[in-house]
Biopython code that builds the backbone (N, CA, C, O; Angstrom):
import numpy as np
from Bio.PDB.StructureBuilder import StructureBuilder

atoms = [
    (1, "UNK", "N", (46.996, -7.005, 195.014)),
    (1, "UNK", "CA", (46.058, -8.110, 195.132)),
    (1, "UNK", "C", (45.939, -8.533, 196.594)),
    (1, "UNK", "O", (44.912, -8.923, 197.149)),
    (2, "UNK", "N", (47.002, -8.411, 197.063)),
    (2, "UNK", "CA", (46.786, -8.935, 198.947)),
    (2, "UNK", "C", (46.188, -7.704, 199.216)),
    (2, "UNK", "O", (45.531, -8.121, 200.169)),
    (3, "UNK", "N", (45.920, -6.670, 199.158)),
    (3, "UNK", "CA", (44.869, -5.786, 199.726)),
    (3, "UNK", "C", (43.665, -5.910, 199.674)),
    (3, "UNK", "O", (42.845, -5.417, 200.449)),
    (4, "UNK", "N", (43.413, -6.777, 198.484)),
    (4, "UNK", "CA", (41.774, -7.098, 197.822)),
    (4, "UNK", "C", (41.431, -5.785, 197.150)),
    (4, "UNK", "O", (40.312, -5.278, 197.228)),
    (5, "UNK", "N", (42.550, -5.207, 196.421)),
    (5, "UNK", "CA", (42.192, -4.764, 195.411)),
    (5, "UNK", "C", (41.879, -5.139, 193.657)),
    (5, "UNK", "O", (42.362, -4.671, 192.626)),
    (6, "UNK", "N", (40.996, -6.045, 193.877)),
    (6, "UNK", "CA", (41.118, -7.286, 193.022)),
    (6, "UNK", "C", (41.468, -6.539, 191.407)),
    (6, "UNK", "O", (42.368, -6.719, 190.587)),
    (7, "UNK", "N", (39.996, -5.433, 191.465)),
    (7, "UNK", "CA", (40.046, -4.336, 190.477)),
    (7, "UNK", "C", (41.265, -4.213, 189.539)),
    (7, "UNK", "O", (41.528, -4.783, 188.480)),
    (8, "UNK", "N", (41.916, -3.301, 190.254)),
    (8, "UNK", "CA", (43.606, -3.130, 190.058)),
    (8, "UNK", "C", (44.281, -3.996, 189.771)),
    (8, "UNK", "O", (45.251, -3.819, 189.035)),
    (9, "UNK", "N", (43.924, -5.315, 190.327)),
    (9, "UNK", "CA", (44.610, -6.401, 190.385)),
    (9, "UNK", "C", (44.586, -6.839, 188.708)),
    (9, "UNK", "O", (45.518, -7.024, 187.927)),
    (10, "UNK", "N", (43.580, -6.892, 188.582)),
    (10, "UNK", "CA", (43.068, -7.337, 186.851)),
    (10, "UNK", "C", (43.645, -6.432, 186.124)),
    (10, "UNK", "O", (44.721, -6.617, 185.556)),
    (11, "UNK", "N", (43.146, -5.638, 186.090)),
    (11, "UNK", "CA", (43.634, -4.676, 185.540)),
    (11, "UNK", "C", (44.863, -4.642, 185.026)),
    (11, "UNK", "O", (45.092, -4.747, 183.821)),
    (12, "UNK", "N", (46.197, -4.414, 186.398)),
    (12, "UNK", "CA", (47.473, -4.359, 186.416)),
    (12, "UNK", "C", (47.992, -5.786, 185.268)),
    (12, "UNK", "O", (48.686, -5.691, 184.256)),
    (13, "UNK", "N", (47.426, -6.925, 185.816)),
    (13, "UNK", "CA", (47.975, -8.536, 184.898)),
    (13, "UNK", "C", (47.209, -7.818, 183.429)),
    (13, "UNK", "O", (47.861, -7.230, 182.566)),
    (14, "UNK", "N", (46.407, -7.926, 183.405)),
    (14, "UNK", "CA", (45.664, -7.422, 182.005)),
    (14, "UNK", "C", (46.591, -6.270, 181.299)),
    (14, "UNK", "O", (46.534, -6.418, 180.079)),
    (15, "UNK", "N", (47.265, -5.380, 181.604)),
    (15, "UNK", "CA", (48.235, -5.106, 180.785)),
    (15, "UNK", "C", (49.418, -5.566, 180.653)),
    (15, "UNK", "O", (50.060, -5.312, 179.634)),
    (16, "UNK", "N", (49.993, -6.426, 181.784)),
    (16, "UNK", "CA", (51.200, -6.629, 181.997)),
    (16, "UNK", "C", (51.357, -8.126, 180.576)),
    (16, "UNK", "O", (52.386, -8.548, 180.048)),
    (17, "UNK", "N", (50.346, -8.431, 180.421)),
    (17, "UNK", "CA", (49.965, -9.735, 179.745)),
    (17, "UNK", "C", (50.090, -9.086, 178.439)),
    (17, "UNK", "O", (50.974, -9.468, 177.672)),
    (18, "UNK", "N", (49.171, -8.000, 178.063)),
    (18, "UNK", "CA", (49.672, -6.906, 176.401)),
    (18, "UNK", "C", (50.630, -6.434, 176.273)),
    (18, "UNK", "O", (50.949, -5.860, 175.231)),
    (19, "UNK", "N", (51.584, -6.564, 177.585)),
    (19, "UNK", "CA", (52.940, -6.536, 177.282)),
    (19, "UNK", "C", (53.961, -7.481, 177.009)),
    (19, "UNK", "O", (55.094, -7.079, 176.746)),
    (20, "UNK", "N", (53.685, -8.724, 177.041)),
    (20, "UNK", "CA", (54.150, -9.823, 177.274)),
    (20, "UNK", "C", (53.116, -10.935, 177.481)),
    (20, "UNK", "O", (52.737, -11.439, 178.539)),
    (21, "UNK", "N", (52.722, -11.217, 176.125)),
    (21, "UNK", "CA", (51.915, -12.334, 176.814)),
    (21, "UNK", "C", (52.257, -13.393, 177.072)),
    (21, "UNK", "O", (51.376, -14.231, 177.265)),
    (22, "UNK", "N", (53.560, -13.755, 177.172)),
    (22, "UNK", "CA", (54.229, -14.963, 177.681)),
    (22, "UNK", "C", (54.620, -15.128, 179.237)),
    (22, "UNK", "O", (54.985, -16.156, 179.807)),
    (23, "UNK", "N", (54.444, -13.841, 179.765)),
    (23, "UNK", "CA", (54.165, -13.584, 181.068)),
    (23, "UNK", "C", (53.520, -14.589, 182.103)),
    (23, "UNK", "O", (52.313, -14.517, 182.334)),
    (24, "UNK", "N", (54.078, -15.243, 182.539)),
    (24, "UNK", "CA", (53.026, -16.567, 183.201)),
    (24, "UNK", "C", (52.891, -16.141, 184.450)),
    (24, "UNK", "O", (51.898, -16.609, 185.008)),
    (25, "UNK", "N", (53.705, -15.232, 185.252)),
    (25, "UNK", "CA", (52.852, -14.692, 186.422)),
    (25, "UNK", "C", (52.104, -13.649, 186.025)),
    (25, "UNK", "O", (51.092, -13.751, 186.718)),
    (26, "UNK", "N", (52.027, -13.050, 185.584)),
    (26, "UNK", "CA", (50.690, -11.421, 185.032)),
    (26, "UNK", "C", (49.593, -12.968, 185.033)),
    (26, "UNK", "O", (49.553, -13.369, 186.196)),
    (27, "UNK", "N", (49.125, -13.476, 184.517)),
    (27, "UNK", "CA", (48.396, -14.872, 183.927)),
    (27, "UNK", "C", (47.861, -15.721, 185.286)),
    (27, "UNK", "O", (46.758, -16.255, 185.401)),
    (28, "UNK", "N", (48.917, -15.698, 186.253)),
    (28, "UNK", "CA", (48.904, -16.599, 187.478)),
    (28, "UNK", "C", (48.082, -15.525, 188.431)),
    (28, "UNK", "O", (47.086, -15.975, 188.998)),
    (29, "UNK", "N", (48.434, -14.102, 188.654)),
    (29, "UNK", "CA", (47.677, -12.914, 189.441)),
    (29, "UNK", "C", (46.272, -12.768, 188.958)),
    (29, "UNK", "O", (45.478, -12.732, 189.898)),
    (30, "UNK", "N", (45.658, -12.662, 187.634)),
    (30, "UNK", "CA", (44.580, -12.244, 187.290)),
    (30, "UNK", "C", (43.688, -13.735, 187.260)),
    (30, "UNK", "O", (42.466, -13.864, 187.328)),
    (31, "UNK", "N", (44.653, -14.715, 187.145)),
    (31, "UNK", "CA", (43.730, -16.062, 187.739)),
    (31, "UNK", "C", (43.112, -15.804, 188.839)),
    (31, "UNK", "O", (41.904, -15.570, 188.816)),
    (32, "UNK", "N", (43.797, -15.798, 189.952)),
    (32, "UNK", "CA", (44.231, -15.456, 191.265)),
    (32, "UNK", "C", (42.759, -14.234, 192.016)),
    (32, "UNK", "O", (41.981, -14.395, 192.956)),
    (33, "UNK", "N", (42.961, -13.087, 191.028)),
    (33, "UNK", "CA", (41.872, -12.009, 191.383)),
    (33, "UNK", "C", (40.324, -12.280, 190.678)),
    (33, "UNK", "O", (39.242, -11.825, 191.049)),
    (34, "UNK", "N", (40.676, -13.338, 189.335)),
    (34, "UNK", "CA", (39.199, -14.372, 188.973)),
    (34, "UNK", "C", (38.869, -14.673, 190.076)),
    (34, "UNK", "O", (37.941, -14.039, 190.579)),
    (35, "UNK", "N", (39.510, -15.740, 190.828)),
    (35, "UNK", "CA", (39.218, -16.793, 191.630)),
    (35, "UNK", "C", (38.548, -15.775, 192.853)),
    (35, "UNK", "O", (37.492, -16.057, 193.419)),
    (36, "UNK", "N", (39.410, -14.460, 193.174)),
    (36, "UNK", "CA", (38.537, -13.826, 194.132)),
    (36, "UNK", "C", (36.942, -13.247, 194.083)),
    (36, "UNK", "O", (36.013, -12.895, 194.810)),
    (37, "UNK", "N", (37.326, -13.415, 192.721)),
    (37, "UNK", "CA", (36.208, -12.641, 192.135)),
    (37, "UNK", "C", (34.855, -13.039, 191.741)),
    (37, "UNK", "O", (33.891, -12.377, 191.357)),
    (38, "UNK", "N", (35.110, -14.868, 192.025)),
    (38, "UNK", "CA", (33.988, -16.145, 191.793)),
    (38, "UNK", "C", (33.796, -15.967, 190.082)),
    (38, "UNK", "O", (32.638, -16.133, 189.701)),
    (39, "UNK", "N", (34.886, -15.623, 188.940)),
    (39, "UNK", "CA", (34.794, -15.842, 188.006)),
    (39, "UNK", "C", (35.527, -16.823, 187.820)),
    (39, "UNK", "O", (36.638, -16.632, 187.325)),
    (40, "UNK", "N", (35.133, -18.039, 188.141)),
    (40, "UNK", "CA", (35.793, -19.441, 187.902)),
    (40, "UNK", "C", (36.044, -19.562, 186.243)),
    (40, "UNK", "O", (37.198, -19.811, 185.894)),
    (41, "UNK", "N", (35.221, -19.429, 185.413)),
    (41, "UNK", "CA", (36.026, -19.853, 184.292)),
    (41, "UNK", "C", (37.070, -18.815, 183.908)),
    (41, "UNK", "O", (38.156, -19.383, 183.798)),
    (42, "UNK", "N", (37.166, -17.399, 183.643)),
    (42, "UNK", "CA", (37.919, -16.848, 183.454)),
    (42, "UNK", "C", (39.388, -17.315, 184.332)),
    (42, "UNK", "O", (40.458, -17.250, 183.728)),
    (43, "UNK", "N", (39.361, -17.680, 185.460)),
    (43, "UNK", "CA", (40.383, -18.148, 186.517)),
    (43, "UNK", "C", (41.160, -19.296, 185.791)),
    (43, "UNK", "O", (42.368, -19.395, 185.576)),
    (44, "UNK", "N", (39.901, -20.321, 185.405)),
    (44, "UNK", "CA", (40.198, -21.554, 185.179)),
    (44, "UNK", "C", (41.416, -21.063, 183.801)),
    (44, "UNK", "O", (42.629, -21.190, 183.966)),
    (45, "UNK", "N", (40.845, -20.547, 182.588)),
    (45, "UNK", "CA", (41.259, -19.951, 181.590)),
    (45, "UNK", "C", (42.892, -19.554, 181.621)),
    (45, "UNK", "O", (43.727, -19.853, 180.768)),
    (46, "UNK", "N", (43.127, -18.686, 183.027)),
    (46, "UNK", "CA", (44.347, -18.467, 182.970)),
    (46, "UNK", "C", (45.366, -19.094, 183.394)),
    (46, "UNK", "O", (46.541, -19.083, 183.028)),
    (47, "UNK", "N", (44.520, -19.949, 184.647)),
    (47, "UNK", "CA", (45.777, -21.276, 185.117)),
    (47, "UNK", "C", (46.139, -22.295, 184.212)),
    (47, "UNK", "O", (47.208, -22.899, 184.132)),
    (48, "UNK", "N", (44.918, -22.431, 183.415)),
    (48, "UNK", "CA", (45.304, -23.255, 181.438)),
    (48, "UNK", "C", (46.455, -22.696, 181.005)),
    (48, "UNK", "O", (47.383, -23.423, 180.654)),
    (49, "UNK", "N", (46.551, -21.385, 180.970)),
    (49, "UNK", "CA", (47.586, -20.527, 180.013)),
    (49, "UNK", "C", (48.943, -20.586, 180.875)),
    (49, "UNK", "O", (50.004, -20.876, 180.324)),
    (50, "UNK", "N", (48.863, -20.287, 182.319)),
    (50, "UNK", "CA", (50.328, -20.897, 183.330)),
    (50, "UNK", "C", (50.571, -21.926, 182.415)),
    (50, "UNK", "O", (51.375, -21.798, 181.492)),
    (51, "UNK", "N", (49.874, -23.012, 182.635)),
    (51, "UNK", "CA", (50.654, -24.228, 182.418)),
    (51, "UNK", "C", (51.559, -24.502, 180.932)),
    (51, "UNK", "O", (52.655, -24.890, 180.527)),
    (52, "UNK", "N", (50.104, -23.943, 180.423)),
    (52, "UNK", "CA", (50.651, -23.720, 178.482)),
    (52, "UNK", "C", (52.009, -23.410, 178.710)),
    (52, "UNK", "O", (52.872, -24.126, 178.202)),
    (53, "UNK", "N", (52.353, -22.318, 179.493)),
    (53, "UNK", "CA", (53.321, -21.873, 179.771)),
    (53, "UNK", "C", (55.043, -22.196, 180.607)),
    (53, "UNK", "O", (56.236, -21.976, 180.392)),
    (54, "UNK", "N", (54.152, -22.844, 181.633)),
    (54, "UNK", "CA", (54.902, -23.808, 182.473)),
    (54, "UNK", "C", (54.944, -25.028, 182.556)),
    (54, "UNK", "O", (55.823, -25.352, 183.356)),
    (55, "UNK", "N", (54.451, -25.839, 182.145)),
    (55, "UNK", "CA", (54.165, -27.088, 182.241)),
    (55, "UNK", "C", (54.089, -28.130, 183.677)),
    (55, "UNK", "O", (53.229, -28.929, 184.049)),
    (56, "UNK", "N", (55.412, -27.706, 184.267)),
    (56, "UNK", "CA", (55.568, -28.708, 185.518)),
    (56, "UNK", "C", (55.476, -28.079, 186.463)),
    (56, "UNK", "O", (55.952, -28.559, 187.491)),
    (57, "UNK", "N", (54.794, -26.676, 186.522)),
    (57, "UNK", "CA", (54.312, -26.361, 187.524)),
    (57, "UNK", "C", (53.208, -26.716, 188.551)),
    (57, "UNK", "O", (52.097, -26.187, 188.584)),
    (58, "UNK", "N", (53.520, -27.380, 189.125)),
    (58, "UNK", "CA", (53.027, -28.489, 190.196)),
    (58, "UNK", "C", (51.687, -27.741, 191.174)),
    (58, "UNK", "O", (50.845, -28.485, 191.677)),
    (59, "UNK", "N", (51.602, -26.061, 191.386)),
    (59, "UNK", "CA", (51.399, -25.446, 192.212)),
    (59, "UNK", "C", (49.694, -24.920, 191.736)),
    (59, "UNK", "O", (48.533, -24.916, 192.143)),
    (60, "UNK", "N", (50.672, -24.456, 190.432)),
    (60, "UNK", "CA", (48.926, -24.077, 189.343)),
    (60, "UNK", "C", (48.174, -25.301, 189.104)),
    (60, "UNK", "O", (46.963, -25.522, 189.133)),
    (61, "UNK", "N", (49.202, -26.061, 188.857)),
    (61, "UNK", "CA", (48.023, -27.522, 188.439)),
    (61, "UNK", "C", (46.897, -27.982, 189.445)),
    (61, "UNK", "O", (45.797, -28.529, 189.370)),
    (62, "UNK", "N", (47.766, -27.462, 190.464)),
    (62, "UNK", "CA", (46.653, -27.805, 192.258)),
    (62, "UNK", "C", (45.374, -26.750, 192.248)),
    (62, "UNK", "O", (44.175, -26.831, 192.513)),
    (63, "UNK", "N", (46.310, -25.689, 191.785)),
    (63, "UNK", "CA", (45.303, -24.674, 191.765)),
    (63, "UNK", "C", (44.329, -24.636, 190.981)),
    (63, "UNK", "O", (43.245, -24.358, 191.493)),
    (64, "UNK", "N", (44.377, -24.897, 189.488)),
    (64, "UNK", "CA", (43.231, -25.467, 188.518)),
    (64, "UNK", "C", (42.444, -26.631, 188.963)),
    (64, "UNK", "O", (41.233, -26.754, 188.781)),
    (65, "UNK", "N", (43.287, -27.559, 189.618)),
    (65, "UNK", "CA", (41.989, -28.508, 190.206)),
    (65, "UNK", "C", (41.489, -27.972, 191.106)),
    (65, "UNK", "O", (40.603, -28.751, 191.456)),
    (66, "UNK", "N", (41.468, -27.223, 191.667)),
    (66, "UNK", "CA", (40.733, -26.859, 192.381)),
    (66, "UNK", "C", (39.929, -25.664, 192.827)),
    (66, "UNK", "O", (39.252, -25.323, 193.797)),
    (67, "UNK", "N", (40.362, -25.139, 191.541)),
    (67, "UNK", "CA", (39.145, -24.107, 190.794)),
    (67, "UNK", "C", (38.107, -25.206, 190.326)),
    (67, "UNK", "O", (37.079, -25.493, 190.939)),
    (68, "UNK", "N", (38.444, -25.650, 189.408)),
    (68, "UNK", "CA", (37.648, -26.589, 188.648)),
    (68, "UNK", "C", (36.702, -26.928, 189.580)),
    (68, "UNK", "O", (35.602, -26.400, 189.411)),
    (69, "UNK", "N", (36.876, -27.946, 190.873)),
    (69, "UNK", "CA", (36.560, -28.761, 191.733)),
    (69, "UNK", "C", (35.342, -27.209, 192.518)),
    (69, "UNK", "O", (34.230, -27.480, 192.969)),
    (70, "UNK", "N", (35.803, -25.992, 192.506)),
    (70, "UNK", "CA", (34.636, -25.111, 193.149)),
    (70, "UNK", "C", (33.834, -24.903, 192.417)),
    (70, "UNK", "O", (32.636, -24.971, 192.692)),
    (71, "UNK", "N", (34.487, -24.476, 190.859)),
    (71, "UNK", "CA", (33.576, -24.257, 190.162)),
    (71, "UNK", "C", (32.140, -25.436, 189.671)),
    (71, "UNK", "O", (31.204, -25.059, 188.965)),
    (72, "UNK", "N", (32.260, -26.721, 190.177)),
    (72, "UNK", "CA", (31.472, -27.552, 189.947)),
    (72, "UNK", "C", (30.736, -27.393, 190.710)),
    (72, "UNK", "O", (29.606, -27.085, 190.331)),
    (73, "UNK", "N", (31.011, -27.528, 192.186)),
    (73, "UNK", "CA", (30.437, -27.548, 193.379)),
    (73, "UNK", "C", (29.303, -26.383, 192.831)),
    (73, "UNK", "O", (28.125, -26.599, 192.546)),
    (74, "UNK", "N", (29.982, -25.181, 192.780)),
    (74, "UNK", "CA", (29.063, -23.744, 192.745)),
    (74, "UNK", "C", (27.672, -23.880, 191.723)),
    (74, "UNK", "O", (26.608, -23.319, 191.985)),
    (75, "UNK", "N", (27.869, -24.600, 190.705)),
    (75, "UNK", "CA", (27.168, -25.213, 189.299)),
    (75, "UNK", "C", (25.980, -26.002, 190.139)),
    (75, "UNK", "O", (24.823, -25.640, 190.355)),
    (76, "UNK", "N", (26.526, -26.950, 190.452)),
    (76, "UNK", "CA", (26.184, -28.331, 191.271)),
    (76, "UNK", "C", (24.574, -27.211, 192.223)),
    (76, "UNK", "O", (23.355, -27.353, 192.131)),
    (77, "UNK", "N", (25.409, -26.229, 193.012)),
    (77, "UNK", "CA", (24.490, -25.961, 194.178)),
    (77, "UNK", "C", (23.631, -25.238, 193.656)),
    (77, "UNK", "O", (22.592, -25.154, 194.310)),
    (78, "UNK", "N", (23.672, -24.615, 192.613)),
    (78, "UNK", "CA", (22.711, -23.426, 191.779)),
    (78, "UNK", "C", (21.661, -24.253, 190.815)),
    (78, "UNK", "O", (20.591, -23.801, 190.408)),
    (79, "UNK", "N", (22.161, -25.475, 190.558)),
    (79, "UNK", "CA", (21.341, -26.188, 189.566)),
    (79, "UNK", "C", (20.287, -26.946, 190.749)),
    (79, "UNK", "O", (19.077, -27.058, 190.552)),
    (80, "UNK", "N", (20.952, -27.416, 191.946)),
    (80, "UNK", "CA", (19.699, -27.350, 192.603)),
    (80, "UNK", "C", (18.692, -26.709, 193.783)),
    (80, "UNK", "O", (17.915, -27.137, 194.637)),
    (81, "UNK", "N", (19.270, -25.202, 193.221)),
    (81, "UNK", "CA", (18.333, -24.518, 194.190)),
    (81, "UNK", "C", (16.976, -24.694, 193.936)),
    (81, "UNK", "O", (16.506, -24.903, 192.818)),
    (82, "UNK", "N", (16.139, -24.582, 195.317)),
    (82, "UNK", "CA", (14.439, -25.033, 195.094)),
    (82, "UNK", "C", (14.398, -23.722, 195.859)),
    (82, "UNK", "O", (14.961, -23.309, 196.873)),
    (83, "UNK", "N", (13.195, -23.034, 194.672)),
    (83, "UNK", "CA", (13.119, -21.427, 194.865)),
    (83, "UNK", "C", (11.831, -21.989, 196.111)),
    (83, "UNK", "O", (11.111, -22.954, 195.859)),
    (84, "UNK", "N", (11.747, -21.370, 197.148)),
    (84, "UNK", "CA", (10.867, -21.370, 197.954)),
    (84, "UNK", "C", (9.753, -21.216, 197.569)),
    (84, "UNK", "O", (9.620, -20.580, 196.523)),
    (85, "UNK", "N", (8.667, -21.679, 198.189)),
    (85, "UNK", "CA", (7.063, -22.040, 197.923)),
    (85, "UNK", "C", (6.664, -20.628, 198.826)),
    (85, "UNK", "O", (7.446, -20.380, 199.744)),
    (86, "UNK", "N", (5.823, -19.943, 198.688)),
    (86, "UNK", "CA", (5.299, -19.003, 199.198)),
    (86, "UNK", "C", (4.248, -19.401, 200.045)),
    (86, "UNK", "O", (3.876, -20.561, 199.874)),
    (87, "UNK", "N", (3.603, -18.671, 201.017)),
    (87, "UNK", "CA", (3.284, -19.497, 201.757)),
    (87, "UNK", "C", (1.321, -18.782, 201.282)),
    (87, "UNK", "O", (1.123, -17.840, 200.514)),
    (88, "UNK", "N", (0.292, -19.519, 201.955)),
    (88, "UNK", "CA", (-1.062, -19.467, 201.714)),
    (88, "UNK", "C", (-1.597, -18.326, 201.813)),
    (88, "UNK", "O", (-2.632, -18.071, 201.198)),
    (89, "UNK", "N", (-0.912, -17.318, 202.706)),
    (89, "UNK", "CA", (-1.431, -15.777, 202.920)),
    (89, "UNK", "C", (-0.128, -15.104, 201.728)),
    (89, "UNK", "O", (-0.439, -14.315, 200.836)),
    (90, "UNK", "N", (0.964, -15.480, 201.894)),
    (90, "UNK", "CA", (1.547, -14.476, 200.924)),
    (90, "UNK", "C", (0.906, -14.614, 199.324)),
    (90, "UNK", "O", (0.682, -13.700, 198.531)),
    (91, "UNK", "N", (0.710, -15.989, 199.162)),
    (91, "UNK", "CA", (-0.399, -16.068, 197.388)),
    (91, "UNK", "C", (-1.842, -15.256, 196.941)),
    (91, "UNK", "O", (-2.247, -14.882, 195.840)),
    (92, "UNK", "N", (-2.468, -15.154, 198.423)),
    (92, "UNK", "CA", (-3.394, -14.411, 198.382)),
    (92, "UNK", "C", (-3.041, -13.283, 198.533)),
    (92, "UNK", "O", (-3.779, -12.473, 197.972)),
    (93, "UNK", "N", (-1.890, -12.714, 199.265)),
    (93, "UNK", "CA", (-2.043, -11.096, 198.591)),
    (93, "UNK", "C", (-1.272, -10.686, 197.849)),
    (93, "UNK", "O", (-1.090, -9.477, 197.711)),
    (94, "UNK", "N", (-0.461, -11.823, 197.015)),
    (94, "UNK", "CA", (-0.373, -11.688, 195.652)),
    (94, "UNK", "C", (-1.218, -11.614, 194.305)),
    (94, "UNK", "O", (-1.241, -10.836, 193.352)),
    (95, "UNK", "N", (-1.833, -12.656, 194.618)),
    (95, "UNK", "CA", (-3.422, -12.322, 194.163)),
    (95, "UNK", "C", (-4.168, -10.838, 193.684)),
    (95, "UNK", "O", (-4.459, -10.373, 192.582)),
    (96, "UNK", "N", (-4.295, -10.429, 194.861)),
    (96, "UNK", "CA", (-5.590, -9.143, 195.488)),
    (96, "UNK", "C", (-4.414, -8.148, 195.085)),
    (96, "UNK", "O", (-4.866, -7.200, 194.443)),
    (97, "UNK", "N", (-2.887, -8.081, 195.293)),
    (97, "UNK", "CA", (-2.177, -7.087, 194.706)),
    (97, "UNK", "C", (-1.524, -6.978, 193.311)),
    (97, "UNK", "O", (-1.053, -5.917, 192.902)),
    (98, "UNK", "N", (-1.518, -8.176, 192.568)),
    (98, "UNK", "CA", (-1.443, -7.909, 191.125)),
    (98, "UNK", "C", (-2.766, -7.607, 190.772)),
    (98, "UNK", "O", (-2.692, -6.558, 190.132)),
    (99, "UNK", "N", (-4.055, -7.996, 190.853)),
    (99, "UNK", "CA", (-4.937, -7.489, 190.371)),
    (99, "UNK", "C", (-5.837, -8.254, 189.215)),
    (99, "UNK", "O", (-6.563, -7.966, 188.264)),
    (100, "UNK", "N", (-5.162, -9.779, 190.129)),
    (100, "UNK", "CA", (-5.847, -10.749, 189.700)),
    (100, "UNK", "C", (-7.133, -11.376, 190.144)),
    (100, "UNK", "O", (-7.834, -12.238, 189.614)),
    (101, "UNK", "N", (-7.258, -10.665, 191.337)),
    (101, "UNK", "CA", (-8.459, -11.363, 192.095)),
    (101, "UNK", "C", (-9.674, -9.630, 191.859)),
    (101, "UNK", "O", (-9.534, -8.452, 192.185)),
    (102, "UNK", "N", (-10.742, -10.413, 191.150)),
    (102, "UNK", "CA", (-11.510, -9.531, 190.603)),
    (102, "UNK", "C", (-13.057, -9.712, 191.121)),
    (102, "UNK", "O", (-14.057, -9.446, 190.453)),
    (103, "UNK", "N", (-13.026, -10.295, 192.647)),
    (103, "UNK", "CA", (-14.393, -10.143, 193.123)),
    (103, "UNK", "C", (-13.894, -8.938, 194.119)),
    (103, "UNK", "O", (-12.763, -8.469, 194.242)),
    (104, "UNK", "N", (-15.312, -8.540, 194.899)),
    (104, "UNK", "CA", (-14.850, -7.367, 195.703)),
    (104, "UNK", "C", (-15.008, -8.481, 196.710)),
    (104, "UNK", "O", (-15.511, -9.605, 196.709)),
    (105, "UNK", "N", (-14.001, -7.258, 198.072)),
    (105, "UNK", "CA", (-13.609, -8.410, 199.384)),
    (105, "UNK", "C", (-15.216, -7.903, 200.703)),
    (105, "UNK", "O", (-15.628, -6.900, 201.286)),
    (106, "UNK", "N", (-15.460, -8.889, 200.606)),
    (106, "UNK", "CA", (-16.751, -8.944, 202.308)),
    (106, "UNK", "C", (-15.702, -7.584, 202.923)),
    (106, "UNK", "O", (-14.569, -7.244, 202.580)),
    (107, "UNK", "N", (-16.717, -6.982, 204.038)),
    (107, "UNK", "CA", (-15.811, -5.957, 204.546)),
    (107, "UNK", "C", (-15.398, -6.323, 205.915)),
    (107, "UNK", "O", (-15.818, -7.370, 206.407)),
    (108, "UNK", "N", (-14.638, -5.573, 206.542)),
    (108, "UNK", "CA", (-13.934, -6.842, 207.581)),
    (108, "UNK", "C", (-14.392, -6.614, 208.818)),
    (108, "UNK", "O", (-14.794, -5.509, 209.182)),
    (109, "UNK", "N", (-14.357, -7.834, 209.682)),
    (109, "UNK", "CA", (-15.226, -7.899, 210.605)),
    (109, "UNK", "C", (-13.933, -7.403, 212.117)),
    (109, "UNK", "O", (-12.722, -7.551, 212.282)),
    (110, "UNK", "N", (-14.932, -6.862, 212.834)),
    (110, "UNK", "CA", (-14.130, -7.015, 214.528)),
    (110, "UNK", "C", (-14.069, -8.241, 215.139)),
    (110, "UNK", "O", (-15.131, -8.853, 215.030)),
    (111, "UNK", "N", (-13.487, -8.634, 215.548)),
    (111, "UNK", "CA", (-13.111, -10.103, 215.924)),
    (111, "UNK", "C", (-12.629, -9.590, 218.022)),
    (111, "UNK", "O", (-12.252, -10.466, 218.801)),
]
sb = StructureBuilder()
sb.init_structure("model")
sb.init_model(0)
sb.init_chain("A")
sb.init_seg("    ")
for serial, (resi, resn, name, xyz) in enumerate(atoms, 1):
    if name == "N":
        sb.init_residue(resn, " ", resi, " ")
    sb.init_atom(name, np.array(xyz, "f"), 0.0, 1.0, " ", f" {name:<3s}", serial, name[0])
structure = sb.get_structure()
C-alpha cells in the first residue's frame, strides 16, 4: 500500500479479511486503499468495522471523521457544479452540426 499499489492493496485485506474476518487491520488497510481510491463509502464502511472491532481506538475514529468530513465536502462540491454555458458561436455550430438548423447558409463573403 505505501507503494500505491492500492490494487494489491485491496485485494491482499480482501482476502486476509476471508480469512479472518475479525481481522481489524486487513479492515484498517483496505479502508486506507478506499480512501486512496476516493471510494469514501466503502472506506467509511471499513473504519465502522475497526471500531466494531476496536472500540477505543482513538486513531480510526479520527480517521472516519474524517473520511466522513471529505466525503461530504466531495458530495457538497459535485451537487453544486454549474455545467458551463456554452458560448454564442459554440450553440450555433452546434446547431448547423447536429443538423438542426435546416435553412441553407448565405455563402460567405471576403471581408
Amino acid at each position: 500500500v505505501k507503494l500505491e499499489e492500492h490494487g494489491y492493496g485491496l485485494s491482499d485485506a480482501s482476502h486476509a479479511i476471508q480469512l479472518d474476518p475479525n481481522y481489524s487491520k486487513a479492515y484498517y488497510r483496505r479502508a486506507t486503499c478506499y480512501l486512496q481510491t476516493l471510494k469514501y463509502k466503502q472506506a467509511i464502511a471499513d473504519f465502522k468495522k475497526v471500531l466494531a472491532l476496536e472500540p477505543n481506538n482513538a486513531l480510526v475514529r479520527q480517521q472516519l471523521d474524517s473520511t466522513a468530513k471529505i466525503m461530504r465536502k466531495s458530495e457538497f462540491e459535485r451537487a453544486i457544479e454549474v455545467e458551463e454555458e456554452a458560448s454564442p458561436v459554440d450553440r450555433c455550430l452546434s446547431i448547423i452540426t447536429e443538423g438542426e438548423f435546416t435553412t441553407p447558409l448565405p455563402p460567405l463573403r471576403l471581408i
